[in-house]
C-alpha positions in Angstrom: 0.0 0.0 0.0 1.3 3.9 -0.6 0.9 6.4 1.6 -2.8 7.3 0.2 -3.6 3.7 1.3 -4.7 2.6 -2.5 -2.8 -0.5 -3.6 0.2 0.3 -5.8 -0.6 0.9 -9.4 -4.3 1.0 -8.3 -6.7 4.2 -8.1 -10.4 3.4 -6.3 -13.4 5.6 -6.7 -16.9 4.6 -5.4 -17.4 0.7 -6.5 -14.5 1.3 -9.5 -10.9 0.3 -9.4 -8.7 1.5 -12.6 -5.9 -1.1 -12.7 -3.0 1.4 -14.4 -0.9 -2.0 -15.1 -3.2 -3.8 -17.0 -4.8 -1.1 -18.4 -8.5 -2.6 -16.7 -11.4 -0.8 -15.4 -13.8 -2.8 -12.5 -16.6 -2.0 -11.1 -17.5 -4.1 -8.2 -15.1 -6.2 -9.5 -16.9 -7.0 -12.7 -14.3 -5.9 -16.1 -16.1 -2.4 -17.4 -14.9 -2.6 -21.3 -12.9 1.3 -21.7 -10.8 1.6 -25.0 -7.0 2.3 -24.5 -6.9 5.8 -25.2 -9.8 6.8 -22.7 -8.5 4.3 -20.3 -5.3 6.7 -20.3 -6.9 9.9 -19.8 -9.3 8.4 -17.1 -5.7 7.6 -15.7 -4.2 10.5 -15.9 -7.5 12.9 -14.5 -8.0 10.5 -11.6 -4.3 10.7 -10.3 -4.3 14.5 -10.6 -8.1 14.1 -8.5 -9.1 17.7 -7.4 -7.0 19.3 -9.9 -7.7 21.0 -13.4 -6.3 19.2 -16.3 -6.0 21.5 -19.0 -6.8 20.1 -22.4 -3.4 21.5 -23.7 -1.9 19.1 -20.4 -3.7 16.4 -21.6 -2.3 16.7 -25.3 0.9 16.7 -24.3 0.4 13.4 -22.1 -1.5 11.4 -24.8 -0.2 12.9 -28.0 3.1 14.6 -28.6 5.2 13.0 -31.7 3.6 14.6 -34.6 0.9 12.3 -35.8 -1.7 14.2 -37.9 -4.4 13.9 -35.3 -8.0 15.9 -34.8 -7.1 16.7 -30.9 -10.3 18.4 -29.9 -12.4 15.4 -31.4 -9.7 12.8 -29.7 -10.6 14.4 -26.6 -14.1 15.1 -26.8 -14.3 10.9 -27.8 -12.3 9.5 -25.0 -14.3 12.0 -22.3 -17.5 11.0 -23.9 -16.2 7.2 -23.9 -15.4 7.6 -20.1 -18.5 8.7 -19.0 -20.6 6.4 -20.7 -18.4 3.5 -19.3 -18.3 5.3 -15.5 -22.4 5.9 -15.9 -21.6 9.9 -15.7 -23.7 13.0 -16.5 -22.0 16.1 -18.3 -24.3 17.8 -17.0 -24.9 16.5 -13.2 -20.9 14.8 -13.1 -20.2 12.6 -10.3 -16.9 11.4 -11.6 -15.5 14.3 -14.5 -16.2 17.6 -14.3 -16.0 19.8 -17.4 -14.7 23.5 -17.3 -15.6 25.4 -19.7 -11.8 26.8 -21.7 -9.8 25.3 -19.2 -10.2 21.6 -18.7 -11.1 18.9 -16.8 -11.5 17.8 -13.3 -11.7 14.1 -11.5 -14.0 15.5 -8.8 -14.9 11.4 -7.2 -13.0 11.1 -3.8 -10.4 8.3 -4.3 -11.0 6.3 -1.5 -8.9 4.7 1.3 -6.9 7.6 1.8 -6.3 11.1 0.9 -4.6 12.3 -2.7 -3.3 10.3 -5.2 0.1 9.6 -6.1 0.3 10.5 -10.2 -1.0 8.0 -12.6 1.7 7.8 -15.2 0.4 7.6 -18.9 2.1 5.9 -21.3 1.5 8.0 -24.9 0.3 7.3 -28.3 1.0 9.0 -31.2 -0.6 12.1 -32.3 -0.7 15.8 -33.6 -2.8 18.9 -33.2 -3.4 22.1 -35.1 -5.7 23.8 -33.0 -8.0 25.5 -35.5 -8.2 29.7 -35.4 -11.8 31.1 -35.1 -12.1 33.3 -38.4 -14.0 36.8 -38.7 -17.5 36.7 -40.2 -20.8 34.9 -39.2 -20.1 32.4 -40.9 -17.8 30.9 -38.6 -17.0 27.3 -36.4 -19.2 27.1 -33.1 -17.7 24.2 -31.8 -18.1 21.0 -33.2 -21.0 22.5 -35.3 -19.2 22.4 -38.9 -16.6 20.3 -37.6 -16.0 17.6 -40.5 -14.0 14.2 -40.9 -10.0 14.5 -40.1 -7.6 12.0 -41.3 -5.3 10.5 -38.7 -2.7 8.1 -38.6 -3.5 5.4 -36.2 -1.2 4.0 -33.1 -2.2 0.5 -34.1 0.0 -1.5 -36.4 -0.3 -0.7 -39.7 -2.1 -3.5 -41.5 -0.8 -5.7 -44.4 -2.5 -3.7 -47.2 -3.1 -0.1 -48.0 -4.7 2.3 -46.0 -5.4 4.6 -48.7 -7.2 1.5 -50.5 -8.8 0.5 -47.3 -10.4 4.4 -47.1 -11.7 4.0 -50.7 -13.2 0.8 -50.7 -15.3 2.1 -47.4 -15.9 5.2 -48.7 -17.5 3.2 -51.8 -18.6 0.5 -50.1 -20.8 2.0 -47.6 -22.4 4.9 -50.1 -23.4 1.9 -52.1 -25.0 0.1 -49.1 -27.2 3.0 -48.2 -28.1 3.8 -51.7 -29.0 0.2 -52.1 -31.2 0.2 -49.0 -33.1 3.3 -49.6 -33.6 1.9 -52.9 -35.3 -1.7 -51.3 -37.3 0.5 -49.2 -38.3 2.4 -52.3 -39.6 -0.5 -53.8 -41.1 -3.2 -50.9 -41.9 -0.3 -48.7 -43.6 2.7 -51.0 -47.0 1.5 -51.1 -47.5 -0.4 -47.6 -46.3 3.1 -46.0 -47.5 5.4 -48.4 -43.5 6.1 -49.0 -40.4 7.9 -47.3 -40.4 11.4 -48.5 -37.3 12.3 -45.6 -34.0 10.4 -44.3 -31.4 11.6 -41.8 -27.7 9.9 -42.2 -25.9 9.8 -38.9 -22.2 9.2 -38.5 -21.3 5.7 -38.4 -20.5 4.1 -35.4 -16.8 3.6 -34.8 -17.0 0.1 -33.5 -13.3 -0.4 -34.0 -12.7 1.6 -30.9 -10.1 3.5 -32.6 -10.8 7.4 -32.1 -8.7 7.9 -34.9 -10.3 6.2 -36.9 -13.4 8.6 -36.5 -12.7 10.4 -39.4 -13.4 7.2 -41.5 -17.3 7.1 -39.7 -18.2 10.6 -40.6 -16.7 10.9 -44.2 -18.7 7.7 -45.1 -21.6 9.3 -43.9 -21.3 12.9 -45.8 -20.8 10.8 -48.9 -23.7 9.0 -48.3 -25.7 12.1 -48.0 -24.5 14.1 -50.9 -25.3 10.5 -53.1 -28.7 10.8 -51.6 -29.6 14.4 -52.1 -29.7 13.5 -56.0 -32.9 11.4 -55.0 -36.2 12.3 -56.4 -38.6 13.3 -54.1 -36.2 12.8 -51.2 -35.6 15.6 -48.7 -32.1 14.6 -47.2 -31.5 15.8 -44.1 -28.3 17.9 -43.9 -25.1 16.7 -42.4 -24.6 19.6 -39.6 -27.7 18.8 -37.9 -27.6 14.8 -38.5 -24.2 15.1 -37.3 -25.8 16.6 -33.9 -26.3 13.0 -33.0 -22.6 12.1 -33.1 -21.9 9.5 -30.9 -25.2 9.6 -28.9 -26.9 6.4 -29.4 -30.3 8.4 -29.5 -32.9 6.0 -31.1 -34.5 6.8 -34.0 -37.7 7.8 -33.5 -36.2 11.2 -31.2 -33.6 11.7 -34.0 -37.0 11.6 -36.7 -39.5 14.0 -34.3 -36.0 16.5 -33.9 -35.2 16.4 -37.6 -38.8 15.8 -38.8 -37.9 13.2 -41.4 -39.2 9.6 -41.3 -36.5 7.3 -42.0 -33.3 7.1 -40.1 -30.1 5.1 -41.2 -27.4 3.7 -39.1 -24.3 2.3 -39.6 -21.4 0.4 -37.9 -17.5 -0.1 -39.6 -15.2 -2.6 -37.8 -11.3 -3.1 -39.5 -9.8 -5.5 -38.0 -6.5 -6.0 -39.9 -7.5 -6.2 -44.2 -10.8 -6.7 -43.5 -13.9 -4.6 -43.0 -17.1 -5.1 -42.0 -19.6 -3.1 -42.6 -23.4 -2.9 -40.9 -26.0 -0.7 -41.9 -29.6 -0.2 -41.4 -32.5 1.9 -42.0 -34.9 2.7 -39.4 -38.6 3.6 -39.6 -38.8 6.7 -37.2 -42.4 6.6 -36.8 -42.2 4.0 -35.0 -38.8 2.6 -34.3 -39.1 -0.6 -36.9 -36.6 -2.4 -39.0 -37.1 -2.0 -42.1 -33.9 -3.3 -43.6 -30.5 -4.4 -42.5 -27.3 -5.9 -43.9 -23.7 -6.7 -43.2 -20.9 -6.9 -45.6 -17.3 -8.6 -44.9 -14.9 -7.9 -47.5 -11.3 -8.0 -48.2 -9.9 -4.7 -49.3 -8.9 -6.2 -52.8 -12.4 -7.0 -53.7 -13.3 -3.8 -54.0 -14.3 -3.0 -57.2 -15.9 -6.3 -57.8 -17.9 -5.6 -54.9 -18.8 -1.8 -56.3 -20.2 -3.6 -59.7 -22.2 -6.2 -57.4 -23.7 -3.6 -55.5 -24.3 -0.7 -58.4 -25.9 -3.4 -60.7 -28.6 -4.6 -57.2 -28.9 -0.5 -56.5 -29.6 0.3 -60.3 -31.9 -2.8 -60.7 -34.0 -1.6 -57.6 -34.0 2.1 -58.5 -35.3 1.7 -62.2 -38.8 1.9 -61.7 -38.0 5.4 -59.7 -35.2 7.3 -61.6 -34.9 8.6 -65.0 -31.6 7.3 -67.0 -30.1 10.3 -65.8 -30.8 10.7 -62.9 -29.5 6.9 -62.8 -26.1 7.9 -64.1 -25.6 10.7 -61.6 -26.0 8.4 -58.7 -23.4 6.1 -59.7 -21.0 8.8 -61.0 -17.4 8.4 -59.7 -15.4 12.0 -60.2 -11.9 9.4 -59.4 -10.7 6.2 -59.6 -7.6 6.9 -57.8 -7.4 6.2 -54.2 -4.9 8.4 -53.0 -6.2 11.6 -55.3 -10.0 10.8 -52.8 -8.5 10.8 -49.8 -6.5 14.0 -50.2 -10.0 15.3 -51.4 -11.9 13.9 -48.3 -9.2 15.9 -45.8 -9.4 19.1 -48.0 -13.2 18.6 -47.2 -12.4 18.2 -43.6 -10.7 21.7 -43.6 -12.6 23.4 -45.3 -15.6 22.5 -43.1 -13.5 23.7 -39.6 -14.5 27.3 -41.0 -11.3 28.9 -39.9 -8.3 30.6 -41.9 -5.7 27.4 -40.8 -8.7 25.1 -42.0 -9.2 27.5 -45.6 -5.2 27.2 -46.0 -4.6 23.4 -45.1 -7.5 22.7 -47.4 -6.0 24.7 -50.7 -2.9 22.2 -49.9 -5.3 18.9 -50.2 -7.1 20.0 -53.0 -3.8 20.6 -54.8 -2.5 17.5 -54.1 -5.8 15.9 -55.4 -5.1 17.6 -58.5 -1.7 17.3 -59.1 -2.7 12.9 -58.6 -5.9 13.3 -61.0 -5.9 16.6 -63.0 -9.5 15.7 -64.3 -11.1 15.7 -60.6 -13.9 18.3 -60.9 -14.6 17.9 -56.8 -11.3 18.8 -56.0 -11.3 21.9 -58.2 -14.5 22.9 -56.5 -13.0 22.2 -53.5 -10.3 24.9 -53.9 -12.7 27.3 -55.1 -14.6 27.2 -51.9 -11.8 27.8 -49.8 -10.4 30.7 -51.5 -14.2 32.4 -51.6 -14.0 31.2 -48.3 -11.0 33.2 -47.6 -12.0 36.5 -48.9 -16.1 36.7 -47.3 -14.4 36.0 -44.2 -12.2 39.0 -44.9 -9.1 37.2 -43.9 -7.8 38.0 -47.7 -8.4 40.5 -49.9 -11.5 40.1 -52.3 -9.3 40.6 -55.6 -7.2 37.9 -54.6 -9.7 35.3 -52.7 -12.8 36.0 -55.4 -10.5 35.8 -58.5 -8.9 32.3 -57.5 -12.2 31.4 -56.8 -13.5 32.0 -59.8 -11.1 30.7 -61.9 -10.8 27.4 -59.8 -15.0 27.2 -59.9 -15.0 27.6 -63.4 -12.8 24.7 -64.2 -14.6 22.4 -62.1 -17.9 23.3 -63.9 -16.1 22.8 -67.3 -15.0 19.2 -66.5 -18.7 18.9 -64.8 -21.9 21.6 -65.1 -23.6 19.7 -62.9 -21.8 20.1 -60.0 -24.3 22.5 -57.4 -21.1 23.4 -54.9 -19.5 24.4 -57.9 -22.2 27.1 -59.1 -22.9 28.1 -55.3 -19.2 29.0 -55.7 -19.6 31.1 -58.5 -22.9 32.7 -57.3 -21.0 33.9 -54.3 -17.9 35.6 -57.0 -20.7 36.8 -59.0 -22.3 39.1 -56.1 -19.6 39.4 -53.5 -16.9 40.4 -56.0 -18.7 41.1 -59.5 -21.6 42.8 -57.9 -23.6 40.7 -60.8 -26.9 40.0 -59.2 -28.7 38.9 -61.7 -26.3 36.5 -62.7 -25.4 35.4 -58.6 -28.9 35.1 -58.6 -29.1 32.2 -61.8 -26.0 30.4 -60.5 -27.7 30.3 -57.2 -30.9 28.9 -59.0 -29.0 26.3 -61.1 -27.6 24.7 -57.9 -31.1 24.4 -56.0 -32.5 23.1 -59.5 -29.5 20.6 -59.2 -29.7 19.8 -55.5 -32.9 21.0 -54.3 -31.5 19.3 -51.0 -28.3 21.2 -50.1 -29.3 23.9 -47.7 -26.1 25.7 -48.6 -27.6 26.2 -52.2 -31.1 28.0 -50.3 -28.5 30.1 -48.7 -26.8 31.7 -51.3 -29.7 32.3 -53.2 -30.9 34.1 -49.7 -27.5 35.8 -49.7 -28.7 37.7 -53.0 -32.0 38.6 -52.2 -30.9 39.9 -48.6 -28.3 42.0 -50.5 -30.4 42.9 -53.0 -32.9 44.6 -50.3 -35.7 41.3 -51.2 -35.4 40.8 -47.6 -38.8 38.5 -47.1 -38.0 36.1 -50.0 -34.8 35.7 -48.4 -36.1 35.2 -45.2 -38.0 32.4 -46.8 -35.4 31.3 -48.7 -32.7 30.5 -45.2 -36.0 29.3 -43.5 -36.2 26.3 -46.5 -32.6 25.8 -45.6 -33.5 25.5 -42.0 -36.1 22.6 -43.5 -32.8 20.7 -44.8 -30.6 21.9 -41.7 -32.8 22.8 -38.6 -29.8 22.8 -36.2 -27.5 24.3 -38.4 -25.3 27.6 -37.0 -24.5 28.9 -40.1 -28.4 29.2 -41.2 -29.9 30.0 -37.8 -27.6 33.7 -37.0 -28.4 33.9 -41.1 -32.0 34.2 -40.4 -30.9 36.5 -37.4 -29.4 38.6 -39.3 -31.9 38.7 -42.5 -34.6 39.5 -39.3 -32.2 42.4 -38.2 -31.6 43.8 -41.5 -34.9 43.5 -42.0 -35.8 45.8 -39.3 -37.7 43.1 -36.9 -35.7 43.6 -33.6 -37.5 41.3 -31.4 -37.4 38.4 -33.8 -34.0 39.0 -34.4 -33.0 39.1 -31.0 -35.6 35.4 -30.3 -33.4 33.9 -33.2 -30.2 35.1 -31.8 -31.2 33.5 -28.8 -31.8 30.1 -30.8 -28.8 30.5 -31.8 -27.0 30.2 -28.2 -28.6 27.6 -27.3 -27.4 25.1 -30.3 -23.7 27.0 -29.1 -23.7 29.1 -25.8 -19.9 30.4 -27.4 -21.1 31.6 -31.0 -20.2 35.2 -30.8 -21.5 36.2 -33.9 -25.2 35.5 -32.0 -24.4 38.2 -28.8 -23.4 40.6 -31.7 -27.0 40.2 -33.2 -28.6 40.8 -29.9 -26.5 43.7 -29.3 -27.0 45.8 -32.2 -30.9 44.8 -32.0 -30.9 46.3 -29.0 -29.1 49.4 -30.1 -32.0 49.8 -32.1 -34.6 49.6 -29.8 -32.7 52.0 -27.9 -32.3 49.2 -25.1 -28.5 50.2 -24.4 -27.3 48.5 -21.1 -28.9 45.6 -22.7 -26.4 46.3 -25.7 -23.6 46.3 -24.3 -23.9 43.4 -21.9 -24.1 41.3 -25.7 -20.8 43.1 -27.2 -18.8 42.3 -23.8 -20.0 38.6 -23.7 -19.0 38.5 -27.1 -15.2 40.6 -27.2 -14.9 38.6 -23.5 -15.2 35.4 -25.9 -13.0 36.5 -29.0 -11.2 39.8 -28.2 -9.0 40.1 -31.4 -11.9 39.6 -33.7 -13.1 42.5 -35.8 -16.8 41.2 -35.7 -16.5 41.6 -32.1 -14.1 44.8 -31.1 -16.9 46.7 -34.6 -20.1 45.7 -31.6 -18.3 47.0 -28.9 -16.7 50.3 -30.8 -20.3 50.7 -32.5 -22.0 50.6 -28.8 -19.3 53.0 -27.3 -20.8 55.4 -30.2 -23.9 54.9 -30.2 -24.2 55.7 -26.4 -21.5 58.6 -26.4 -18.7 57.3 -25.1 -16.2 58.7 -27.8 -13.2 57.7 -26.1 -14.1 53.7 -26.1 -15.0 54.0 -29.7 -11.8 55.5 -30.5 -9.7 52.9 -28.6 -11.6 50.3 -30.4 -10.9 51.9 -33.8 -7.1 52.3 -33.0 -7.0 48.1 -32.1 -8.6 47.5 -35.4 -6.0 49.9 -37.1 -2.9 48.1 -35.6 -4.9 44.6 -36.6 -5.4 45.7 -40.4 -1.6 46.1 -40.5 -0.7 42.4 -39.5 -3.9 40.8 -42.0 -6.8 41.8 -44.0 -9.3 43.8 -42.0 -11.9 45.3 -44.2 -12.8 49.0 -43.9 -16.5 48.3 -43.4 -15.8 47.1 -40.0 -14.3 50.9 -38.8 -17.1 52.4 -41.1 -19.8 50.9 -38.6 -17.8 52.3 -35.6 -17.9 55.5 -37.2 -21.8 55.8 -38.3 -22.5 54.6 -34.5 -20.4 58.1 -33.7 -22.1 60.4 -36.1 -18.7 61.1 -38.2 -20.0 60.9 -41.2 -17.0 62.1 -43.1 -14.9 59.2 -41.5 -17.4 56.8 -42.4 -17.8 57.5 -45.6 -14.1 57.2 -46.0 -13.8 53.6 -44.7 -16.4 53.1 -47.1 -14.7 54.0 -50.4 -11.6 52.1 -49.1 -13.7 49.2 -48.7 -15.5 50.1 -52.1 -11.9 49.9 -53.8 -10.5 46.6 -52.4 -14.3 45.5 -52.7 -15.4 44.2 -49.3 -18.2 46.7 -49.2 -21.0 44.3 -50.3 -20.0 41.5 -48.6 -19.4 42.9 -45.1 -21.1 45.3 -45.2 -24.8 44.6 -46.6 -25.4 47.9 -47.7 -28.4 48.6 -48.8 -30.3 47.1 -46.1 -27.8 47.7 -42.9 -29.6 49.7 -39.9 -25.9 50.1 -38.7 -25.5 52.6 -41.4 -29.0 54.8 -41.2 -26.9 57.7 -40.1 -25.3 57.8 -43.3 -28.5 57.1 -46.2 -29.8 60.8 -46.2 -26.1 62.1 -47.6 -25.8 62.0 -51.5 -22.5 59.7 -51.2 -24.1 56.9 -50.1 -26.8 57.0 -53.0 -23.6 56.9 -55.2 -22.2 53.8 -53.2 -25.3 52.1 -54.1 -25.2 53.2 -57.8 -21.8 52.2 -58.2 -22.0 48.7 -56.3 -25.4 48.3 -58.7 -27.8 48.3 -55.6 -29.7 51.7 -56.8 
């Protein structure tokens, strides 16, 4: 025994004993089954008992010789594997107590004694690039856009390649579904009256590996973009699917939450070079099976498998889909293996919505490219994350908006078809062209290609809000809503569409809708606050920009609501202090203009305002940051003549 009286190389807590030799977890002496790396981080929490773990500490403990490695999710996985395993409530913890930015706490007494000698934990290989939160609403909040990273696991490598083995489950899996939605099509249609909706969750990792979760989720996204080219199918977008991550909710909550009718499921298990793969579809009405299979494979019957499947898929889809519409659902953009899986982490970056996720995404794409130059996905790929750049203003909108364009334009001449690729240019041809009419079409061809891709509802609602046609574009982000009710990205749009549009209290209930799908998105306290502003509820105001700057100080979004407020309430000197930050920001990145113009309409300086606005007019962020013709931040400034001559000149007259 050590001094704490626990047994040496033993930690008790209630009826659990964590055997740190073995690697075993007991409760009441019967084995509780905990994975190796959450085994480790139990370890390592409950011998620092009492004591914040910072998520940083615990990096360095479990991860620390460079493997490409999705940290945050690691963690996230092995906490969430922990309490499930200990019987523990986030909420209500008996055993792990979250704190909010700083870490973790083992809150549980250890019994027999007093404190804990350290638990030493023995690593496994892993890297981190902790993501930067970018400017602009549409940024990350949390593990809301979070997509699919690609990791190297501590296991031994198996016998064949990995790159095959992510392609043949990639394939194998979208082929499964599509197959299954297709049976139900057929056996199902007329004894239900038909499925008219489907949510895709993630797969469940039943490998244990928490590297391996990027493998899970990719399967799923491709499933659902496959699926969206259904007839007559409303797919349920992959942010709010995704919600149920891990969960094991059953079905029929998933269905009343997303209100669709038909849930799918899905398990992957590698166990050296071969995979197994169950999937099932769900009725969510009433939680029955409707169908269910499981496929074992080796890796290098792949493409037989692909033909099997395709020709059973096509067979039961023929009374339902045109020739066409056939041929789109078994398009394959690549047939290499290594040029897919550089695609699916570009996609992964991309999704994290930050600057380091843009950047390490342009690198993927390219390296798609350079391994298949005919791979229209990819070039659409790298199109979105240098649009990206630019509306988030972390580039300029020459250099963001003209890559884009190019880069959107060659994926649409290897493929028109491609919706992501015309949402793409839609966004060039009104952020950057100031071609509404023609955003407007491109916007248009994507919904008429993908009626099911929220993201093509909101850039057609980007248009119309721009354009002034503020209640179609109201209508337009709440049919995206339909596709992606617990989507960020669309719920602070329709904030923001209810702000410009003048209707304060919505905006301000929608705002609040906002926080509670992410109690951290900033870009929903800045809504409130400038709502309030304008019902000339000030205090309330300010308490929004503070939670918000409090949250992300170095963030324009966030130091333009609190320099706006200052003004807006008289307090000249905060506003100038504010505006002097976001000078010495703009001269280490991008910052556009618009933001200062704001400040300076909230003070009344008219002359300054209009100033950042012609800077902003000549790098051309004006339209995209600012919203110009619609924005109640700049009121102050619509009775002078220059701002009718900002509106000619941007084509908004």
């Amino acid at each position: 025994m050590n001094r704490t009286g626990q047994r040496a190389g033993v930690l008790r807590f209630g009826t659990f004993e964590l055997e740190l030799a073995s690697g075993e977890l007991r409760k009441g002496g019967v084995l509780i089954k905990l994975q190796a790396l959450p085994f480790q981080l139990l370890a390592l929490l409950a011998g620092r008992a009492g004591e914040v773990v910072s998520r940083e500490e615990i990096r360095r403990a479990l991860w620390h010789d460079g493997t490409f490695v999705d940290f945050d999710r690691c963690i996230n996985f092995c906490v969430n594997q922990i309490r499930e395993a200990l019987g523990d409530d986030s909420q209500n913890p008996r055993f792990i107590e979250t704190l909010p930015r700083k870490g973790y706490r083992f809150i549980a007494p250890l019994t027999e004694g007093g404190e804990s000698s350290k638990a030493e934990v023995a690593p496994e290989p892993s890297v981190v690039s902790k993501p930067v939160r970018p400017d602009g609403v549409n940024r990350e909040a949390g593990s809301q856009t979070a997509r699919p990273v690609l990791v190297r696991a501590a296991t031994k490598a198996p016998a064949f390649s990995r790159k095959s083995l992510l392609w043949f489950t990639a394939v194998l899996a979208s082929l499964a579904l599509v197959l299954a939605v297709s049976w139900y099509y057929r056996h199902a249609w007329e004894k239900r009256g038909g499925i008219h909706s489907i949510a895709v969750l993630p797969f469940a990792n039943a490998s244990g590996d928490p590297n391996a979760e990027y493998l899970s989720e990719g399967i799923a996204e491709t499933l659902i973009d496959s699926l969206s080219q259904l007839p007559n199918l409303k797919v349920m977008s992959r942010d709010s699917a995704f919600q149920y991550r891990g969960k094991g909710t059953d079905a029929h909550t998933v269905g009343q939450a997303l209100r669709v009718e038909v849930v799918f499921k899905g398990r992957v298990v590698r166990q050296g070079d071969m995979l197994t793969i169950s999937a099932e579809l769900i009725d969510a009405r009433d939680n029955s099976h409707l169908w269910g299979q499981r496929y074992t494979r080796n890796s290098s019957d792949i493409f037989a498998l692909q033909k099997e499947i395709a020709k059973e898929m096509t067979s039961a889809l023929r009374v339902r889909l045109t020739g066409e519409e056939e041929k789109r659902l078994n398009k394959a953009y690549t047939a290499n293996p290594e040029a897919y899986e550089n695609y699916l982490k570009g996609r992964y970056w991309w999704n994290k919505q930050t600057e380091e996720g843009f950047r390490k995404g342009i690198e993927y794409f390219e390296q798609a490219i350079a391994r298949d130059s005919e791979y229209s996905l990819a070039y659409a790929g790298l199109a979105d994350c240098y649009i990206s750049l630019a509306s988030f203003g972390l580039v300029s909108a020459k250099e963001g908006y003209l890559e884009g364009r190019e880069w959107a334009e060659k994926a649409l001449k290897l493929d028109d078809t491609l919706a992501s690729a015309h949402i793409s240019l839609a966004s060039v041809k009104t952020d950057y062209e100031w071609d509404w009419a023609e955003g407007e079409k491109e916007a248009l061809r994507a919904i008429e290609l993908n009626p099911n891709d929220a993201e093509a509802h909101g850039a057609r609602a980007e248009v119309l809000w721009t354009t002034g046609r503020l209640d179609e574009s109201i209508k337009e982000t709440k049919q995206a809503l339909e596709l992606d009710p617990l989507s960020i990205n669309h719920n602070i749009a329709l904030a923001f569409e209810l702000f410009l549009a003048r209707r304060y209290e919505q905006a301000i209930e929608q705002a609040a809708r906002t926080l509670e799908l992410d109690p951290q998105y900033g870009s929903a306290y800045y809504v409130r606050g400038v709502s309030y502003v304008k019902k000339s509820m000030y205090r309330e105001a300010m308490a929004e920009f503070e939670k918000e700057i409090s949250l992300f100080p170095n963030e324009p979004e966030a130091l333009t609501g609190l320099g706006y407020g200052y003004g807006v309430t008289g307090k000249r000197a905060g506003a100038e202090k504010v505006l002097a930050e976001l000078n010495r920001l703009s001269r280490q990145e991008f910052i556009s203009p618009v933001w200062m113009a704001k400040i300076y309409s909230g003070l009344g300086a008219k002359d300054e305002a209009f100033g950042a606005l012609e800077r902003a007019y000549e790098d051309r962020s004006i339209v995209s940051v600012a919203y110009l013709k619609t924005n109640p931040m700049l009121d102050p400034l619509r009775s002078d003549p220059r701002f009718a001559d900002l509106l000619r000149r941007t084509n908004l007259q």
